[in-house]
N, C-alpha and C positions, 0 to 999 in steps of 0.2 A: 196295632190296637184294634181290637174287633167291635169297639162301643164307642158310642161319642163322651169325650170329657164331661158332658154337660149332663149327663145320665148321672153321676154322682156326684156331682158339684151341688152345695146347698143356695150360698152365695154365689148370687149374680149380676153382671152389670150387662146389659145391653144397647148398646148403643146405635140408632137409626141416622142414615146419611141424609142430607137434603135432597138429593134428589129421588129418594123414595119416598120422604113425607110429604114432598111437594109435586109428588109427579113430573120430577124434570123441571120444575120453575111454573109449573102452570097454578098453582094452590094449592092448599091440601088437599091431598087424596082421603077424605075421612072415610073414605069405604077400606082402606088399606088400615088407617091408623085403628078403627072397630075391630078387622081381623087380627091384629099385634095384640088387642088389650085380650081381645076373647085368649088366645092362646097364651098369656101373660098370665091371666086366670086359671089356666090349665095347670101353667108350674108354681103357680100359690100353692092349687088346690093339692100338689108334690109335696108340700111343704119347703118349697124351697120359697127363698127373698129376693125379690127382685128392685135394682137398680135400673131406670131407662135416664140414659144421656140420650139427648135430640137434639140432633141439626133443626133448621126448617124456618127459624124466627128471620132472619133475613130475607131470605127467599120466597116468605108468607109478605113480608112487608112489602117487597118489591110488585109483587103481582096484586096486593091491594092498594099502593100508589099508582099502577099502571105503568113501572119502569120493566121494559126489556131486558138490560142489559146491568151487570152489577155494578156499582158504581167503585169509584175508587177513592173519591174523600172519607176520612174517616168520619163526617158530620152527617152525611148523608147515611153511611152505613150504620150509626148509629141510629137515627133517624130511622130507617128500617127496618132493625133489632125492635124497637121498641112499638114500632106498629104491629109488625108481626107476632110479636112474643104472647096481644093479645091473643090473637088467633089461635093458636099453635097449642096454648097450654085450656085455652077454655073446649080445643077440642079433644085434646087427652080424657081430660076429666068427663066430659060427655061419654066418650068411651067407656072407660073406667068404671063411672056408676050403673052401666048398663050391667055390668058383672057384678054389682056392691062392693066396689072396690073406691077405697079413701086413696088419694094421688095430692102429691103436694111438690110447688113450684120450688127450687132452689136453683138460682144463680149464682156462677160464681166468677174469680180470675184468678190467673196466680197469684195474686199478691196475696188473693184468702187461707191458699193453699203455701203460701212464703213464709209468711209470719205463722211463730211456732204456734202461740196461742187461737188465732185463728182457725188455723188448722186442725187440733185438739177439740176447738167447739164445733168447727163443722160434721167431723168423725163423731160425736155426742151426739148431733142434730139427726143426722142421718141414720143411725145404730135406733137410737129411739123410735126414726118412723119403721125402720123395718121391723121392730120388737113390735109395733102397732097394727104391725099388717098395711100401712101405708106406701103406697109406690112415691118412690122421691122421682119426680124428672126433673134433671139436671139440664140445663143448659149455657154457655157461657156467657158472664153479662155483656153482652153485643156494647149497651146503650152507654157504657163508662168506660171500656176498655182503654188503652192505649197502646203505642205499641211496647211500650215497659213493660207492662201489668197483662199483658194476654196469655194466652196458653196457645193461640192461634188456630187450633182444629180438634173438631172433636173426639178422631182419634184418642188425641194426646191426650184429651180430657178423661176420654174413657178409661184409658191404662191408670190414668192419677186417680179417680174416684175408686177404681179396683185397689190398688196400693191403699189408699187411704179407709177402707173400711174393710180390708182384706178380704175381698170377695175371691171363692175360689174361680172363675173362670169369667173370661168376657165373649163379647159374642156381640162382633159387630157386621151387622148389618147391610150390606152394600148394594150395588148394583150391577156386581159380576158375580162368578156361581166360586169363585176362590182366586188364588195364587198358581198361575202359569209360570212356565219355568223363562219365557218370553212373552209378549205382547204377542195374540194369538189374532188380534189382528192386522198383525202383520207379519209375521211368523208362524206358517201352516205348520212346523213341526213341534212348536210349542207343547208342552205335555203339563197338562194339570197336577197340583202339588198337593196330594192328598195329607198328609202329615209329614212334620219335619220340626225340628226343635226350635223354640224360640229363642233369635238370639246369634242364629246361626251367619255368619257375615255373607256367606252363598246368597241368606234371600234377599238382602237389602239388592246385590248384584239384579236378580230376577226384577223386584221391581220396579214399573215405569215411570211415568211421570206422573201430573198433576192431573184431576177426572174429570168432572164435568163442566161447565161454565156456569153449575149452581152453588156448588160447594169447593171447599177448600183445598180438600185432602185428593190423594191418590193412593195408590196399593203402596207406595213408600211410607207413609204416613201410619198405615195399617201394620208393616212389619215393625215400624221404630216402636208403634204401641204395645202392640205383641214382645216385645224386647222389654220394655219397662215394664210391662204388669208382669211381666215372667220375676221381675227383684221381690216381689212380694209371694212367690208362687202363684199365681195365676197363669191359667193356660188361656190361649186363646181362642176362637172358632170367628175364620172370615168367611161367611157366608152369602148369597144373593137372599136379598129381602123379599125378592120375587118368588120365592121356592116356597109353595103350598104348602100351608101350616110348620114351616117352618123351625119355629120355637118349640113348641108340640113335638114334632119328629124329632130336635135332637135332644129333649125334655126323656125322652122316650127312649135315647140309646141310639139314633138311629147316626151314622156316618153321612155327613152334610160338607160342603165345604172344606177348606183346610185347615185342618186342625195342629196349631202350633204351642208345645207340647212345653210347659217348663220344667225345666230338671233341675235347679240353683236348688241351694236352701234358699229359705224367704229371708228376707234381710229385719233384724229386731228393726221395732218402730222406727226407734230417734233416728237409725241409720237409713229406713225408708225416706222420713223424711227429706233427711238431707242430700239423698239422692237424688231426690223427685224437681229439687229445684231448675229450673228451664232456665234461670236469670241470674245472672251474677253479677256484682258489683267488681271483680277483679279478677286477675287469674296470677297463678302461679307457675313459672316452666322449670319443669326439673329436668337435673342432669339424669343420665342412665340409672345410676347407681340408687340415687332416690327412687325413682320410678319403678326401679326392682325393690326395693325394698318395701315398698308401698303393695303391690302388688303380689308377691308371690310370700312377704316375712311378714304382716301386716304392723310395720312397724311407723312408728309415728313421722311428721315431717319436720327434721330437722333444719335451721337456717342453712347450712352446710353445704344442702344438699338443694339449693333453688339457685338457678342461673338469670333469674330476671324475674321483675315482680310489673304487672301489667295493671294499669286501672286507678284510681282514687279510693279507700276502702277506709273503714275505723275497722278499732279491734273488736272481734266478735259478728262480724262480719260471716256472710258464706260465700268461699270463693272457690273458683276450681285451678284444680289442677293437670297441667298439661306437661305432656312427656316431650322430648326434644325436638319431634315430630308435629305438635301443635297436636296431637290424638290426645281428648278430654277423656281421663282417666278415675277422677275421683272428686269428689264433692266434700270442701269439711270445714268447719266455725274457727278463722285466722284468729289468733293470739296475739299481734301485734297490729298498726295500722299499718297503711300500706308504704307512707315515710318511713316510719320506724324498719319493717322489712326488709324495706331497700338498704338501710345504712348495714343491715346485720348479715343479709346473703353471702354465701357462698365463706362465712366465718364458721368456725366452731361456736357450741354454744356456752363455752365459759368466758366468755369473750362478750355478750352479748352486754352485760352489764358494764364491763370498760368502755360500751358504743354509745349504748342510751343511757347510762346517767345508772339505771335501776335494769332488774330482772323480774320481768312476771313468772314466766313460762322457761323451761328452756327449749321447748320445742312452738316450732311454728304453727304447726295444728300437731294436735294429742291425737292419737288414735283412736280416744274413747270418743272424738267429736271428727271425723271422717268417715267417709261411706265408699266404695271404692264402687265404678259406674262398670 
């Protein structure tokens, strides 16, 4: 590819790591966060819409409690979220209006993003500020979360806000210059990964572990995101947030970073949706023969064809589906609860009404209500 994805892309989401907006855990760097909005303002001035997810609400709290090190209660870390969150977003909008640019706070967790309606008003919410010219910055609600209801990194936030308002491309942010083919600091013959497809199982192999001691995520984290915004068609761009006008240069066409490329179709909404769930109340294990069938005939989940039903669920439920392997294959709204399930597995489905009494469905998930991952 001779141009950067983001040359043509209209919709955008960009997502900033903590340790850039924080300088490493020290504060905000608002002399960094002025140069993001000034170039933010650049690809307005494109016509393109921009999305900012932001790390930094934690990390802002800690350095204005005066804690070093991140805590691990979840009371404290909320606690933190919410000191910092003031910080964090009143320095955006500072920024922001230096350009004439309207910015507005949205928090969220999975469960906004779980629940269908939910979800449907947040995509309204967000659609609306971009038709306004308003910058939404996203970040997750630190101060409520738990570990049920989180999305846990902003990564994964970033890919879900891309999916959810179908932006074409994301572009996150970091504090390396891309994806190495190894940890190049420890592996002198590491080779930078200039473009390669999202999605690709290679990169997850490439990479390493967990990053800094301010944030979450790691470059694994970064490819699993580039993987999910890719079901929506979004491509991605991992970039160092350190590299000079940045947004501006690949606004511009210019080749930045590793650019990871989606090639799927985009998945229709409902089936987005149901992809995107992080959280299941149950799972389902299929035999081979389901698992192909699912898979390569896009044929619905018969009782027939599930060898164990895992979890406590009602009907109408989202659960996933695992192949023999325990490899999560598919995402889709159960038809029965998960007692009911169990009595009727590994039966034919004429059968299913001599089990329970009655017949709803004769399949366990329909096809029209499955998303394949």
């Amino acid at each position: 590819m001779t141009s950067s994805v983001i040359a043509s892309a209209r919709r955008l989401v960009v997502k900033v790591g903590s340790s850039l907006v924080t300088n490493d855990g020290r504060g905000l760097d608002h002399a960094r966060l002025a140069l993001w909005a000034e170039q933010i303002a650049k690809l307005i001035a494109l016509n393109k819409e921009i999305v900012l997810v932001s790390s930094g609400a934690i990390a802002e709290g800690m350095q204005r409690l005066g804690w070093n090190k991140r805590p691990r209660a979840l009371n404290e870390l909320q606690a933190a979220a919410a000191v910092g969150q003031m910080g964090l977003i009143e320095a955006y909008e500072r920024s922001f209006r230096q350009h004439n640019l309207a910015s507005a706070q949205i928090l969220l967790t999975h469960a906004d993003l779980a629940d269908r309606e939910r979800y449907l008003n947040a995509r309204s919410t967000l659609r609306t500020l971009l038709a306004l010219k308003v910058i939404p910055i996203i970040n997750e609600n630190d101060t409520v979360t738990t570990d049920e209801i989180k999305v846990g990194d902003n990564d994964t936030l970033g890919a879900l806000v891309a999916n959810l308002i179908e932006a074409d491309a994301l572009i996150i942010l970091t504090d390396q210059p891309g994806l190495y083919t190894a940890d190049p600091r420890k592996n002198p013959d590491a080779e930078f990964v200039h473009e390669a497809v999202a999605g690709d199982p290679k990169l997850e192999e490439m990479a390493g572990g967990a990053g800094s001691s301010v944030g979450t995520g790691g470059m694994l984290t970064k490819i699993l995101a580039a993987k999910r915004a890719a079901r929506s068609g979004a491509h991605t761009v991992i970039v160092s947030g350190r590299e000079p006008d940045v947004l501006a240069r690949l606004g511009a066409g210019e080749l930045l970073g590793t650019q990871l490329i989606a090639t799927q179709a985009p998945l229709a909404a409902r089936h987005q949706w149901l992809a995107d769930h992080l959280q299941v109340v149950g799972k389902l294990v299929l035999d081979a023969g389901a698992a192909h069938a699912l898979k390569t005939q896009g044929k619905s989940l018969l009782p027939i064809g599930v060898v164990e039903v895992i979890g406590d669920f009602q009907r109408g439920a989202i659960v996933a589906c695992l192949d023999e392997s325990g490899r999560d294959i598919a995402r889709g709204l159960v038809n029965y609860s998960a007692d009911e399930a169990r009595r009727v597995i590994r039966k034919p489905s004429v059968e299913i009404e001599a089990m329970l009494g009655y017949v709803d469905e004769p399949e366990l998930i329909h096809r029209d209500n499955l998303a394949l991952l």
